[in-house]
N, C-alpha and C positions, 0 to 999 in steps of 0.2 A: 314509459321508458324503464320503469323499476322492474320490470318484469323481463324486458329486454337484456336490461344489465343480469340479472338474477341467472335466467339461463345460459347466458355466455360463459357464466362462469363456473357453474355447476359441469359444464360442458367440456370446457377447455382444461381448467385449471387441473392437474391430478391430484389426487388425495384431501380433497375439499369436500367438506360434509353438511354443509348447509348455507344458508345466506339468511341472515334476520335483520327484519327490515325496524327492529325498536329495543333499544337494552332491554324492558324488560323478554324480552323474547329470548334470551340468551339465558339459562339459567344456570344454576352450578351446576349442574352436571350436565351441560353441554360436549357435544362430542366434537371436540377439536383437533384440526385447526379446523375456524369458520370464520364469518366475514360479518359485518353488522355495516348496516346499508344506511346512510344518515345522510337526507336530501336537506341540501343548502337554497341557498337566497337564487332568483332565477333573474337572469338580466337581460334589456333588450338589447339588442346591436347595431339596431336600424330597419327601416322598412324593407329592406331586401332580404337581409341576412337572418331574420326570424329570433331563434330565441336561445340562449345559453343558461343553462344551468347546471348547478353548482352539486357536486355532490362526493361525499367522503368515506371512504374503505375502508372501517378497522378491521385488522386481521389480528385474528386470537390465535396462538399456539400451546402446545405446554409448556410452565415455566419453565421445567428442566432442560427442556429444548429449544433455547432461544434464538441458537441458529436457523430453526424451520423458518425463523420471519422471514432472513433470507431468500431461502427459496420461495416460497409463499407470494413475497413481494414482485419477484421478479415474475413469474407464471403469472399473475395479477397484471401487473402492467403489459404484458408479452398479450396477454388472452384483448384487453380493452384499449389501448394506446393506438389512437389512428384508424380504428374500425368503425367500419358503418353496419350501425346495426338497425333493427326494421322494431319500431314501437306496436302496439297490440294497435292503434288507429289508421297502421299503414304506413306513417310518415318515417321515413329514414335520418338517424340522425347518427351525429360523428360522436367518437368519445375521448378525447385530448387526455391525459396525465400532466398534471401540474405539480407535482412533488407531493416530497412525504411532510407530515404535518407534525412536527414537532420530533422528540428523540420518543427510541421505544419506554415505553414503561409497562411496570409488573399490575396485574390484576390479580388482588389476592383471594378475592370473593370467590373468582374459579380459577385460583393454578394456575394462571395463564399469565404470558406476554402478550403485548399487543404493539401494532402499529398503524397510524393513520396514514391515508392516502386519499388526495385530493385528485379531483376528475372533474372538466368540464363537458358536459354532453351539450353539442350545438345542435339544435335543427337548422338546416338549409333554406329556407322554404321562406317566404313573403309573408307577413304578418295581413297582407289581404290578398285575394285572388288575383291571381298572375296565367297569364297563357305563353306559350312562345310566340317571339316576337316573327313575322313572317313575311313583314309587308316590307323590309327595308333591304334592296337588291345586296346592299355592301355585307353583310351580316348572313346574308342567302350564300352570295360568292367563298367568303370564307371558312362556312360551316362546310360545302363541297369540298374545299381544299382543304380541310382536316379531315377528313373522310377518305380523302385517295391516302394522303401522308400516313393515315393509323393505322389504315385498315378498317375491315368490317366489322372486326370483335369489339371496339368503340363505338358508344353513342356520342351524337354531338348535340349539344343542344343552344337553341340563342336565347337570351335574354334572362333567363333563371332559370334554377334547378326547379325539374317536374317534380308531381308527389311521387314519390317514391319509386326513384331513375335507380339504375343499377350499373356499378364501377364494373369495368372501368368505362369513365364518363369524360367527357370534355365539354364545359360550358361560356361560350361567349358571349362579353357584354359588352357595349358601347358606353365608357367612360367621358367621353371629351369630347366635343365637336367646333372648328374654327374655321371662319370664309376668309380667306386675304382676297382682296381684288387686285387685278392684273389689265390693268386698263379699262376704255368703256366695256369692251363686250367677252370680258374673261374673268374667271375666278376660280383660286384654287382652295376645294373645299378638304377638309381634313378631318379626320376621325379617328380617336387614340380608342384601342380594343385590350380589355383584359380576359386572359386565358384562365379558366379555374379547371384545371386537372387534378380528377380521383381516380387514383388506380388503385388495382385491387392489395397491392403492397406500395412499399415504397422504390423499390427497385421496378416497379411496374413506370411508375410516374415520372422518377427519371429518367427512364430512357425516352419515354412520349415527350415532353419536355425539350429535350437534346434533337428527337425528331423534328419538331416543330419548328425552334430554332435553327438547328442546318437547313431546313426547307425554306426558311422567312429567305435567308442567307442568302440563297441558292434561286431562289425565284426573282428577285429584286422586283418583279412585279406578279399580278397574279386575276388573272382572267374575272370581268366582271360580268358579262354576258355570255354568253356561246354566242358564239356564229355574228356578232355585232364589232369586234377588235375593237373592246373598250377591255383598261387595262387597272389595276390599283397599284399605286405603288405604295413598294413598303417603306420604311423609315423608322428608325432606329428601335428593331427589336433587341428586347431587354430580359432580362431572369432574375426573379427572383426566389434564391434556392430557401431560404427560410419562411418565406408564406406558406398559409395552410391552401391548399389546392381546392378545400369547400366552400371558405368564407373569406378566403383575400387575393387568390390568384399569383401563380405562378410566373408567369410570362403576361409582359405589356408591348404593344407593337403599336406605330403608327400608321393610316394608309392615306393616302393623296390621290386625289385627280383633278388634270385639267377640265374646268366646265367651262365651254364656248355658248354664247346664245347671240342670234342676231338683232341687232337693237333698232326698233322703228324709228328712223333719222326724219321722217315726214316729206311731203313732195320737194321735187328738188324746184320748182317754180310754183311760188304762191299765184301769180298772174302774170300777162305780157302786157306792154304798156304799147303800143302803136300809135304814132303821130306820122300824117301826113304832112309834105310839107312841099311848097309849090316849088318851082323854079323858075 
């Protein structure tokens, strides 16, 4: 991922002269502005959500120039904040900004100002092998119905992010599942769905989102088979605009349906009894 970060920003950033990955790499006569790359603590998230780690941006300028930080900082954050970048093993991960890390200070050793900056890079990805989910018709039905609602320039995918999927993406997963019974031969089974939308911006993701939601709306139910009129209903689709779209999901919906089954009640006569009787 150090390699990943390293070119983003040689790439993006303008007037950026190097990235060193260890103080001593940095020496006095370093040609700045540059950045020194210091990999933090790496934390787990859980079995699905893979893996976050920690990692901190100083950016050097001339001291005389302490406004460059300014700029510096922002093209820094603008280049990494929200992007999926693609690691040298293939695996795509996200890269978060979590602030600046204490106030600027001077570096006298080389003439320079500095500032820290905090970044967390997540991988997406299942801490063991994962496939998508295929077998489960409700999950089938709605990954279809995000496919007509996006369009074709969206992947959709069920149950977890593939290795290395490409935004803009839409992943469903099945969070919750509840039977109520409705007499002997009825029940209505239930399944809460969370939406993880990556678009390739942020204005990309809001409007997939806004889509999805006017469609939940607007469909009140939504087609579980072809050609069978078996129907899902929905129930109380929700947003939430502060989740991350890779590792917490945007949009939660419910869907219901009625399931009938015939229930063997057994013969309706165990035996006849017949008695003659004279007159």
């Amino acid at each position: 991922m150090r390699s990943a970060v390293t070119a983003q920003l040689l790439e993006v950033v303008p007037g950026l002269n190097a990235v060193y990955s260890s103080p001593d790499g940095i020496g006095e006569e370093a040609l700045l502005p540059c950045v020194l790359y210091l990999q933090g603590e790496v934390e787990a998230n859980g079995a699905w959500s893979g893996l976050r780690q920690i990692i901190e941006l100083w950016l050097y300028v001339p001291r005389l120039s302490p406004a460059g930080l300014d700029g510096l900082s922002e093209e820094t954050v603008k280049a990494l904040d929200k992007q999926l970048l693609r690691a040298g093993t293939g695996e795509r991960f996200l890269c978060v900004f979590e602030g600046n890390i204490g106030p600027d200070t001077p570096d006298e050793a080389r003439d320079a100002m500095k500032r820290g900056l905090r970044f967390a890079l997540m991988v997406p990805q299942p801490l063991s092998r994962t496939v998508q989910i295929s077998s489960d018709p409700w999950l089938n039905a709605i990954q279809t119905w995000t496919q007509l609602v996006l369009g074709p320039d969206w992947q959709v995918h069920n149950g977890s992010w593939p290795l290395g999927y490409e935004p803009p993406a839409v992943m469903w997963r099945i969070v919750d599942m509840e039977s109520t019974p409705h007499g002997k031969t009825s029940w209505e089974l239930r399944k809460k769905f969370t939406a993880f939308i990556a678009g390739t911006d942020a204005d990309q993701e809001h409007l997939a989102v806004l889509a999805l939601i006017e469609g939940l709306g607007k469909a009140v139910k939504i087609p579980l088979q072809p050609g069978t009129k078996t129907y899902l209903t929905v129930l109380e689709p929700k947003v939430n605009w502060n989740a991350n779209g890779v590792t917490e999901g945007q949009l939660s919906v419910t869907f219901s349906r009625r399931i009938t089954s015939a229930v063997d009640e057994g013969a309706l006569m165990q035996f006849i009894q017949h008695k003659r009787t004279s007159i």
